[in-house]
C-alpha positions in Angstrom: -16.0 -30.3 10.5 -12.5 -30.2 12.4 -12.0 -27.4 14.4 -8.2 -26.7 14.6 -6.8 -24.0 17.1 -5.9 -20.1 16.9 -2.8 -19.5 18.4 -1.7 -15.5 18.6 1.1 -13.5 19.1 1.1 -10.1 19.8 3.3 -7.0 20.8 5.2 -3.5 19.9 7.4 -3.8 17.3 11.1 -5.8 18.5 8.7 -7.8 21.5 10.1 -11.1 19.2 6.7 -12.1 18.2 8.5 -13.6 14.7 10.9 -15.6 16.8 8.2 -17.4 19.0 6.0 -17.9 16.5 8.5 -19.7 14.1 9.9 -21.5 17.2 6.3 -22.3 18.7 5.6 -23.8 15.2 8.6 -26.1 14.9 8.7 -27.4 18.6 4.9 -28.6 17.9 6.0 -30.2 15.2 8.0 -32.3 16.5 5.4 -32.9 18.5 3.3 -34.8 16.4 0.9 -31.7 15.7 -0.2 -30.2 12.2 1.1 -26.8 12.9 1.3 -24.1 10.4 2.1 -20.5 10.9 0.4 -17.1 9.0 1.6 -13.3 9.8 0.0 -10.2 9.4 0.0 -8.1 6.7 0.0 -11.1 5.0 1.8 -11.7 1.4 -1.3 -11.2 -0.3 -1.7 -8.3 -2.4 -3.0 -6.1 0.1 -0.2 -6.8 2.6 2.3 -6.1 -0.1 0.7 -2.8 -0.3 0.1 -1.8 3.5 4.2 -2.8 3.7 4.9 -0.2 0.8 3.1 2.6 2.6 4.4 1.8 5.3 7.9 3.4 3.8 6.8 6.4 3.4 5.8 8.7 6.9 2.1 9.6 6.9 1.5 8.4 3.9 -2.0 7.1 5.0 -4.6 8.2 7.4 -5.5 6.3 10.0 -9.3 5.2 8.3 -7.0 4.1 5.1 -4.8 2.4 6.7 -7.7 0.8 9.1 -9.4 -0.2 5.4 -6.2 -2.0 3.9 -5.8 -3.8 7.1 -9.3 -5.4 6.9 -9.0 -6.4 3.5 -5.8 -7.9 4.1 -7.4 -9.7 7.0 -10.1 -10.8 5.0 -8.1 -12.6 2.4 -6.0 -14.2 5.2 -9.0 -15.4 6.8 -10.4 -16.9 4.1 -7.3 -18.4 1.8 -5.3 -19.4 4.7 -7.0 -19.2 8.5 -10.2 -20.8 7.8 -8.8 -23.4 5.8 -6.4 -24.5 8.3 -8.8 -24.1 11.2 -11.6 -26.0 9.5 -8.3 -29.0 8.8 -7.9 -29.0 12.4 -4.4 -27.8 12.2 -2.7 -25.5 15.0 -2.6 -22.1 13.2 0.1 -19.6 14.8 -0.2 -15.8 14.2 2.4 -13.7 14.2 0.0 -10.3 14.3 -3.7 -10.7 14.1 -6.4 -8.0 14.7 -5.0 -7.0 17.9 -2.0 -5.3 16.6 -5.0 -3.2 14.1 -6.4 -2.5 17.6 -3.5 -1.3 19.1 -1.7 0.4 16.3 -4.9 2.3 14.3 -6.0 2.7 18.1 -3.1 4.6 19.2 -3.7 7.5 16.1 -7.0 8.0 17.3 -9.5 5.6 16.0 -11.5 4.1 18.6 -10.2 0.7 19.7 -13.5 -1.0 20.5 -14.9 0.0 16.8 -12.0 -1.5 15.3 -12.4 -4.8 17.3 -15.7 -5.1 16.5 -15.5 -4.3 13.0 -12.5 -7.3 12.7 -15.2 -10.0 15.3 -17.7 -10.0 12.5 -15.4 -12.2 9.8 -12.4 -13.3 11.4 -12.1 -16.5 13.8 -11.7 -15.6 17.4 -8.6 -16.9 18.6 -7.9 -19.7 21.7 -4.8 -18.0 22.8 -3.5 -14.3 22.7 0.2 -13.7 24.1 1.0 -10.4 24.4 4.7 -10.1 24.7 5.1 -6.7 26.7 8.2 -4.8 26.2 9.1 -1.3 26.5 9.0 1.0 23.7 12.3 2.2 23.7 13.7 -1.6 24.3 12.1 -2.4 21.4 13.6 0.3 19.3 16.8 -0.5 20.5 15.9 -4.2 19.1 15.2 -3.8 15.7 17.9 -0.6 15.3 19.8 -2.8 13.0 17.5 -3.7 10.6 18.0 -2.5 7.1 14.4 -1.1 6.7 12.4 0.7 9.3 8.7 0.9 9.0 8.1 4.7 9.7 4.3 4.6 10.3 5.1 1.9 13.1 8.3 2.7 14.8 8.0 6.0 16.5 8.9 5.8 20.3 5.8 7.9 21.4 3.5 6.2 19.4 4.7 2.6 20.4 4.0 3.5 24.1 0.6 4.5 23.1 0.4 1.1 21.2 1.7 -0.7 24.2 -0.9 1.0 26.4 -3.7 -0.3 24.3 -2.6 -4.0 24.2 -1.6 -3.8 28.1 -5.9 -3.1 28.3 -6.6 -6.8 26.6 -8.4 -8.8 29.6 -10.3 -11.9 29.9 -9.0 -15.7 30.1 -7.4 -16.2 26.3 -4.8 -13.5 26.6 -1.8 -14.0 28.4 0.6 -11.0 29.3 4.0 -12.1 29.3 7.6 -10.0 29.9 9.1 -10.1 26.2 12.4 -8.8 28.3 13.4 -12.8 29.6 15.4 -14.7 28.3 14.2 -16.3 25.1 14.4 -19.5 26.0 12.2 -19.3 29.2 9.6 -17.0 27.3 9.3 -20.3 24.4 9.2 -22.6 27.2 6.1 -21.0 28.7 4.4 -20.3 25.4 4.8 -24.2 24.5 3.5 -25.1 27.6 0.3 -23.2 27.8 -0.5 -24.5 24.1 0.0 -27.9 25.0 -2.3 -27.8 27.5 -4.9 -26.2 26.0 -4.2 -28.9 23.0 -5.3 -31.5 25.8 -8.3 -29.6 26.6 -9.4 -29.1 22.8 -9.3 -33.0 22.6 -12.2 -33.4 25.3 -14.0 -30.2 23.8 -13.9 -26.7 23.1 -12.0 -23.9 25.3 -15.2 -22.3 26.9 
């Protein structure tokens, strides 16, 4: 079986994970590579569902909203990750069970249980970029948008959630300053996936 590669983006709400991942996708396109993108929640019936709650303040607790997230995740895994991955195909993220370790995290659940719980089904990724970015930056961001997600938005609660993805360590996550210019931040992104494209060719990323 082919075994494609898991790109991921992570970050607070307004880092510009959407923007890089749609850009990441097209630029390897034109490549020559079989990218395809997926974002979490996902448009599957349980995404639909964590975005409607997700209007209303408080209108989960943390262990629901922790449930609807793995089921989502589930779905997304098998009806669109897997697939691809098993294809061969580049898969980009835009959120992946990072941001359910960060964001259930920062209200309390423990992060390592939620990681753990999320490692038994879904694919590991290559390549995690954290796009680091203020809280209050990112507010500033996304101020114009004509719906704010009040279970994510909260300036305290994002600097919790940024603490917890500033912890991710080891050799597949990548911190980068989501403050550059967007341009640069694209340019260094594409770059580190193209080499680890190289690498996948003469074998798997150890």
């Amino acid at each position: 079986m082919k075994s494609g590669i898991l790109i991921v983006l992570e970050g607070i709400d307004g880092a510009g994970k959407s923007t890089q991942a749609k850009g990441l996708v097209r630029r390897l396109r034109r490549r020559g590579f079989d990218a395809v993108s997926f974002r979490e929640p996902s448009r599957g019936r349980y995404g639909r569902e964590i975005r409607r709650k997700a209007k209303q303040a408080d209108s989960l607790t943390p262990k629901e909203e922790l449930g609807l997230f793995l089921l989502d995740r589930r779905e997304n895994v098998e009806r669109n990750i897997r697939p691809a991955l098993s294809r061969g195909r580049i898969v980009v993220m835009d959120r992946y069970y990072f941001s359910t370790v960060a964001y259930q995290g920062a209200k309390g659940l423990d992060p390592g249980e939620i990681r753990r719980a999320n490692e038994r089904f879904a694919p590991r990724p290559d390549l995690v970029f954290i796009l680091d970015l203020p809280a209050a930056r990112g507010l500033g961001r996304i101020e114009g948008r004509k719906s704010r997600d009040l279970l994510f938005e909260r300036e305290g609660y994002l600097r919790r959630v940024r603490r917890i993805f500033r912890s991710f360590e080891g050799r597949r996550f990548v911190h980068l300053d989501a403050g550059r210019g967007r341009r640069e931040l694209a340019d260094e992104i594409l770059a580190r996936v193209l080499k680890l494209a190289v690498l996948k060719k003469a074998g798997p990323l150890l």
